[in-house]
N, CA, C and O atoms as a Maestro MAE file, in Angstrom:
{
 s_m_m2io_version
 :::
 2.0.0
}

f_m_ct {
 s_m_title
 :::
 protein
 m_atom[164] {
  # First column is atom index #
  i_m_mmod_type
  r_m_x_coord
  r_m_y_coord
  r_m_z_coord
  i_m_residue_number
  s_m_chain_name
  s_m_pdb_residue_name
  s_m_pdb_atom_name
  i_m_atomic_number
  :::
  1 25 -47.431 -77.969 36.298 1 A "UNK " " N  " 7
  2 3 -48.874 -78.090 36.175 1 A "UNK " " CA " 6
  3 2 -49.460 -78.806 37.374 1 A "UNK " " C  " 6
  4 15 -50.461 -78.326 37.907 1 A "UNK " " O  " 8
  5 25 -48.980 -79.784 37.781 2 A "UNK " " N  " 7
  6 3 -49.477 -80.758 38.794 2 A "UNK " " CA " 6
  7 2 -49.722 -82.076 38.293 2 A "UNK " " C  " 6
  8 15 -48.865 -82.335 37.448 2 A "UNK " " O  " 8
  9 25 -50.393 -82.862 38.429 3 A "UNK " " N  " 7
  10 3 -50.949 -84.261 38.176 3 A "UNK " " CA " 6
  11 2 -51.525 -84.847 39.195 3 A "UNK " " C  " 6
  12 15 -52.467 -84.202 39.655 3 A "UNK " " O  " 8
  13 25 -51.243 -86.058 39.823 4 A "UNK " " N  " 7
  14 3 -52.323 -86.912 40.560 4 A "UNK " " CA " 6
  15 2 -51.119 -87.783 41.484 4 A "UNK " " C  " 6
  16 15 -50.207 -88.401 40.934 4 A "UNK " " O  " 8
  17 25 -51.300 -87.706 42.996 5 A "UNK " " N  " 7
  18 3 -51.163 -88.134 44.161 5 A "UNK " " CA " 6
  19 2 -51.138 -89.447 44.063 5 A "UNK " " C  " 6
  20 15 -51.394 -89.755 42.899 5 A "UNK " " O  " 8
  21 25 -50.952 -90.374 44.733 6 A "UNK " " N  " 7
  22 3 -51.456 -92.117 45.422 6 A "UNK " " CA " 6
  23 2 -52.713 -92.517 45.088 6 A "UNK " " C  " 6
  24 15 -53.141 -93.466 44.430 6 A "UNK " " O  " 8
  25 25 -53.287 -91.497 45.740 7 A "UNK " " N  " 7
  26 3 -54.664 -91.554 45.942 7 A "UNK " " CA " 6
  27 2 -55.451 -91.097 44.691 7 A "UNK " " C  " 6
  28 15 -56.675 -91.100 44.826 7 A "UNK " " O  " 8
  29 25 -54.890 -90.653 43.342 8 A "UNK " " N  " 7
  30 3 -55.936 -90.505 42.148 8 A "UNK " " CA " 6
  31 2 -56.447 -89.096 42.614 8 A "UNK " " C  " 6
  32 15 -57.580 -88.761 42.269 8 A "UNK " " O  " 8
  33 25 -55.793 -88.371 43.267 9 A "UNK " " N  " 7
  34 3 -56.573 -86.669 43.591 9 A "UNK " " CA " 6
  35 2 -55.728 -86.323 42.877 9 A "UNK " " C  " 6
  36 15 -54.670 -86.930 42.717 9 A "UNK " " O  " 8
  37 25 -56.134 -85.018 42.182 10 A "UNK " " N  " 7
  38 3 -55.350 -83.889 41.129 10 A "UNK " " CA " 6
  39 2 -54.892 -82.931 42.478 10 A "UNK " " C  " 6
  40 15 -55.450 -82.805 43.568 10 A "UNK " " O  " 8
  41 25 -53.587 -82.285 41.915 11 A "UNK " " N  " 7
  42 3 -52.723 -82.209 42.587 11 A "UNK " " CA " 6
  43 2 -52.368 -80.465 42.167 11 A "UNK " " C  " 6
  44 15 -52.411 -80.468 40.937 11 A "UNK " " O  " 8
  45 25 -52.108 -79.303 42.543 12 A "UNK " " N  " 7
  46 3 -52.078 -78.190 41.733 12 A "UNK " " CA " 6
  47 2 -50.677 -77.373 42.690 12 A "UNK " " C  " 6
  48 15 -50.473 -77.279 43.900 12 A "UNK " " O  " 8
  49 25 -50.053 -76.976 41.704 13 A "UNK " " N  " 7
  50 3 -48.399 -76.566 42.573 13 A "UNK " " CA " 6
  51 2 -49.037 -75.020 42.415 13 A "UNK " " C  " 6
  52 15 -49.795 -74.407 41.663 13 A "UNK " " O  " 8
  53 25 -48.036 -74.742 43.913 14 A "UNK " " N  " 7
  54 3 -48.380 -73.443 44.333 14 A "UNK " " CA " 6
  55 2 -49.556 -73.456 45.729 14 A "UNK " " C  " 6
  56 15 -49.885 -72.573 46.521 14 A "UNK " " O  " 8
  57 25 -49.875 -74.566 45.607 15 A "UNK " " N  " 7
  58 3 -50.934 -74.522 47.197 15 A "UNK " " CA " 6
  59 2 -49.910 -74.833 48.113 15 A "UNK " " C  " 6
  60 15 -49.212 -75.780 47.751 15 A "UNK " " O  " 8
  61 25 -49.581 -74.264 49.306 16 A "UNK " " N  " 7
  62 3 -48.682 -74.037 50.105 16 A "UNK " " CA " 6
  63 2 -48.991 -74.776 51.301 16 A "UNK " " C  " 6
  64 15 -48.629 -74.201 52.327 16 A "UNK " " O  " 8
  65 25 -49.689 -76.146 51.497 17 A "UNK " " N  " 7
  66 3 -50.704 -76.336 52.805 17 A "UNK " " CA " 6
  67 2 -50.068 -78.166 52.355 17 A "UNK " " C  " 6
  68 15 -50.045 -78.740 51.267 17 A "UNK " " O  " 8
  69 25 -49.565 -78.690 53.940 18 A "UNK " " N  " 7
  70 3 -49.272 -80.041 53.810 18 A "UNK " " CA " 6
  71 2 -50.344 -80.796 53.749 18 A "UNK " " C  " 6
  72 15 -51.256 -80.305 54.414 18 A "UNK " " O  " 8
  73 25 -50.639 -81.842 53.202 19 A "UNK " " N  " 7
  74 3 -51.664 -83.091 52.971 19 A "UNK " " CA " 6
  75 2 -52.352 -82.124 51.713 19 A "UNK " " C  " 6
  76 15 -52.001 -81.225 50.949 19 A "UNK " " O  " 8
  77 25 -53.580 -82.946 52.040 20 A "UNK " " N  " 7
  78 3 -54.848 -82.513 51.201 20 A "UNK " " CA " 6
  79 2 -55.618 -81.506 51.424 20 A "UNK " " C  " 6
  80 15 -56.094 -81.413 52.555 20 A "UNK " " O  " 8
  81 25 -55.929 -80.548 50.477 21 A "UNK " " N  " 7
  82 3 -56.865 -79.626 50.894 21 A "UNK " " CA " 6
  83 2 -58.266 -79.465 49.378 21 A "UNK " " C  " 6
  84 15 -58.334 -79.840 48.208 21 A "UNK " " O  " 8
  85 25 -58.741 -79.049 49.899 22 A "UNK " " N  " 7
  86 3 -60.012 -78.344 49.039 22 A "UNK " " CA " 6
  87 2 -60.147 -77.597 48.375 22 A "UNK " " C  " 6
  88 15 -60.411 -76.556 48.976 22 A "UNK " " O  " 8
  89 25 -60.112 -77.431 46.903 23 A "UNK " " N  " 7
  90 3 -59.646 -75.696 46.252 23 A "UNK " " CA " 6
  91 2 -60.682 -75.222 45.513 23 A "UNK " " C  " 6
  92 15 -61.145 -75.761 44.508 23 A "UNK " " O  " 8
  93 25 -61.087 -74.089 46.080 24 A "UNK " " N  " 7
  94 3 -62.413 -73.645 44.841 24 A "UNK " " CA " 6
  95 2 -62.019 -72.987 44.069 24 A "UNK " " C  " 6
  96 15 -61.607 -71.845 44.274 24 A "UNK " " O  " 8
  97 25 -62.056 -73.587 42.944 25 A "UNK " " N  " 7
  98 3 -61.523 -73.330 41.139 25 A "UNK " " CA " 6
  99 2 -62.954 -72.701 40.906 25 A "UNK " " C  " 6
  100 15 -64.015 -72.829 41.516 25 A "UNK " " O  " 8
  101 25 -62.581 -71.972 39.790 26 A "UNK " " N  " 7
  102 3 -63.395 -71.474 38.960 26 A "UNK " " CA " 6
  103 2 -63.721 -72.510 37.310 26 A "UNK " " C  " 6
  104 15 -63.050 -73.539 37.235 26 A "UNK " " O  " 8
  105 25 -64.374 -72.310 36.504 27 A "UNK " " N  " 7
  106 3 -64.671 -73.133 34.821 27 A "UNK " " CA " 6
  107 2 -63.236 -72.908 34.223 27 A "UNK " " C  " 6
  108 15 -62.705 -71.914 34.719 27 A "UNK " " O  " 8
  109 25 -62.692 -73.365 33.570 28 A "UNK " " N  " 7
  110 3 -61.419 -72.697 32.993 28 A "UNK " " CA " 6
  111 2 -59.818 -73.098 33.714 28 A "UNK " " C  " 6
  112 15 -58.698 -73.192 33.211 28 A "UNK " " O  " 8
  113 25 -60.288 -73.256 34.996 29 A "UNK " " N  " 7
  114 3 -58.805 -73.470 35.821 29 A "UNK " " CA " 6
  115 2 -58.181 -74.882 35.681 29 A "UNK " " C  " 6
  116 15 -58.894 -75.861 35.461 29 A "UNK " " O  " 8
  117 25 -56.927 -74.960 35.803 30 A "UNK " " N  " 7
  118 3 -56.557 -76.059 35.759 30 A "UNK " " CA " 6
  119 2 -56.814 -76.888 36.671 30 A "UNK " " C  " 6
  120 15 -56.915 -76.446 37.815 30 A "UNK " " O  " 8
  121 25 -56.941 -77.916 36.498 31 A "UNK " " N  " 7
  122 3 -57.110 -79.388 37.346 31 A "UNK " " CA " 6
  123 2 -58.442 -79.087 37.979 31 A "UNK " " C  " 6
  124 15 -58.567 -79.523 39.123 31 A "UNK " " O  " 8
  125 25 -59.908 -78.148 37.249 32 A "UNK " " N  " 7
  126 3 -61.015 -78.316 37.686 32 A "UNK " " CA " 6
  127 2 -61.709 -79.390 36.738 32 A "UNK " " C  " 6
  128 15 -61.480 -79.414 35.529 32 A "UNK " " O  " 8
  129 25 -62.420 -80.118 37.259 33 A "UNK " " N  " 7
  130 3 -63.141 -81.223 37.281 33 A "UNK " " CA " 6
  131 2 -64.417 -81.605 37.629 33 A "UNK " " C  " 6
  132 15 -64.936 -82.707 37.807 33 A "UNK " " O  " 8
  133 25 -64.995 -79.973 37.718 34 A "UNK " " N  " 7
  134 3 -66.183 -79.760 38.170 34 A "UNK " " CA " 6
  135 2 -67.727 -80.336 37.753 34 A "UNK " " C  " 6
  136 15 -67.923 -81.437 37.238 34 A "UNK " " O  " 8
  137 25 -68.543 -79.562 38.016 35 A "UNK " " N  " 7
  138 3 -69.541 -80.071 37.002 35 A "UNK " " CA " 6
  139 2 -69.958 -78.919 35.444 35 A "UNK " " C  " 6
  140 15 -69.111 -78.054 35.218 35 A "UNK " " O  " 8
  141 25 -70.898 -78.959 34.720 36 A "UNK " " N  " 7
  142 3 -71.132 -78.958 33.384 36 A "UNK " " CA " 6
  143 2 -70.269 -80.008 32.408 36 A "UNK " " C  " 6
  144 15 -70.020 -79.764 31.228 36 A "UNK " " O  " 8
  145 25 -69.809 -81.364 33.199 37 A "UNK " " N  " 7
  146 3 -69.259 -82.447 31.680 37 A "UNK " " CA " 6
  147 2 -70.049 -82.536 30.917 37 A "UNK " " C  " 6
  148 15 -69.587 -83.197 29.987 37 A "UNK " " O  " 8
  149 25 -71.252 -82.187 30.687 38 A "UNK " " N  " 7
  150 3 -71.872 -82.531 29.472 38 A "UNK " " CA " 6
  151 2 -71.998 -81.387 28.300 38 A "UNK " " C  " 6
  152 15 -72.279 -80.224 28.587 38 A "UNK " " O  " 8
  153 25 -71.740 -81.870 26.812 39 A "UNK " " N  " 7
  154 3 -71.635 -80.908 26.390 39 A "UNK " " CA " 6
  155 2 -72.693 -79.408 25.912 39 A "UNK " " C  " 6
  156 15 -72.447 -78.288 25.463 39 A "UNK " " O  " 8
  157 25 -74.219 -80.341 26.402 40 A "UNK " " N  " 7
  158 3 -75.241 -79.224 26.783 40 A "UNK " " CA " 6
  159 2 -75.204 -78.218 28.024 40 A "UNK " " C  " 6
  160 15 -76.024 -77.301 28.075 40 A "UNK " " O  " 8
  161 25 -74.438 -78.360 28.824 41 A "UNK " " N  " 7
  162 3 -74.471 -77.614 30.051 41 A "UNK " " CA " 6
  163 2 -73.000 -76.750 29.874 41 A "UNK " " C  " 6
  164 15 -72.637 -75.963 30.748 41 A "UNK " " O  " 8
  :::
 }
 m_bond[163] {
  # First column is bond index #
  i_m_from
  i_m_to
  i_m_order
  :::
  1 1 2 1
  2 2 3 1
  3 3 4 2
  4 3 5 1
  5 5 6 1
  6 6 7 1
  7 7 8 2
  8 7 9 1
  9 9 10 1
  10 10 11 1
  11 11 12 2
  12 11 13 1
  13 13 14 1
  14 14 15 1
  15 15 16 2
  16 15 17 1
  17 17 18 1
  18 18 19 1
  19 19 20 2
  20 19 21 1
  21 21 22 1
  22 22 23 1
  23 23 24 2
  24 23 25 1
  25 25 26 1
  26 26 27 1
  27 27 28 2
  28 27 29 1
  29 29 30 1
  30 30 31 1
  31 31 32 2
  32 31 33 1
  33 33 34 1
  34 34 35 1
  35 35 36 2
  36 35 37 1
  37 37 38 1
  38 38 39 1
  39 39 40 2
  40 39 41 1
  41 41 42 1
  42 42 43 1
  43 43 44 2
  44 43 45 1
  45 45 46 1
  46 46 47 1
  47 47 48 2
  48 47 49 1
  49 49 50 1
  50 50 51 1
  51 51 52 2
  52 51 53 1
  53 53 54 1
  54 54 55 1
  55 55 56 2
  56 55 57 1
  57 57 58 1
  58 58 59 1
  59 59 60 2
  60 59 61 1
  61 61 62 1
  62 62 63 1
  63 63 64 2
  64 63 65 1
  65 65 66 1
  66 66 67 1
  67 67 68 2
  68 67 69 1
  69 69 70 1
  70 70 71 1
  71 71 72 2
  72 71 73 1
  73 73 74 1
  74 74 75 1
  75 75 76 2
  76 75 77 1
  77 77 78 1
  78 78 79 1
  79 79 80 2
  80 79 81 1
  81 81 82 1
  82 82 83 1
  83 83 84 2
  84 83 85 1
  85 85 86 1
  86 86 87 1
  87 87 88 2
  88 87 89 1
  89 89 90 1
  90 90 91 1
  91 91 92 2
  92 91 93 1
  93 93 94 1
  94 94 95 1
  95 95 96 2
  96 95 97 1
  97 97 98 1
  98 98 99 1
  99 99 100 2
  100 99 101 1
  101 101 102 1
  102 102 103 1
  103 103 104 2
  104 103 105 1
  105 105 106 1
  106 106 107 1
  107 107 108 2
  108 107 109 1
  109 109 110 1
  110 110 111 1
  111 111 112 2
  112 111 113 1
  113 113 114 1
  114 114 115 1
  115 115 116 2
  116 115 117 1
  117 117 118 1
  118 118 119 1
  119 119 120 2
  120 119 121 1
  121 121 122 1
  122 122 123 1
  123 123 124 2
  124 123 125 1
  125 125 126 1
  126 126 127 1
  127 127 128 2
  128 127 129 1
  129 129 130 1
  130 130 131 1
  131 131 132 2
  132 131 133 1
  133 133 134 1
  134 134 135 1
  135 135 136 2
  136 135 137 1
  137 137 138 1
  138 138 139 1
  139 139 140 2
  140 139 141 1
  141 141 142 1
  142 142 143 1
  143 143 144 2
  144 143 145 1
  145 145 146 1
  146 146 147 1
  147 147 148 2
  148 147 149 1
  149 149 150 1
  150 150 151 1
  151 151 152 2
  152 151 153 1
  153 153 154 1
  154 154 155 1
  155 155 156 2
  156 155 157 1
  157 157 158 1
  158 158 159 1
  159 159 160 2
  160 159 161 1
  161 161 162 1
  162 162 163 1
  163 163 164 2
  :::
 }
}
């Protein structure tokens, strides 16, 4: 699944790129953290 780095960043296996990168997830994907947290949105 992944989990969380040193640094408190979510972490997702299968990204193939050393350090940190940027991933545009879609609603639904794992380790998105996006926005709509509220449960009106």
């Amino acid at each position: 699944m992944g989990g969380c780095d040193k640094k408190i960043y979510p972490s997702k296996q299968g990204v193939l790129t050393p350090g940190c990168v940027r991933l545009l997830l879609h609603r639904g994907a794992s380790c998105f953290q996006g926005h709509g947290r509220r449960n009106s949105e």
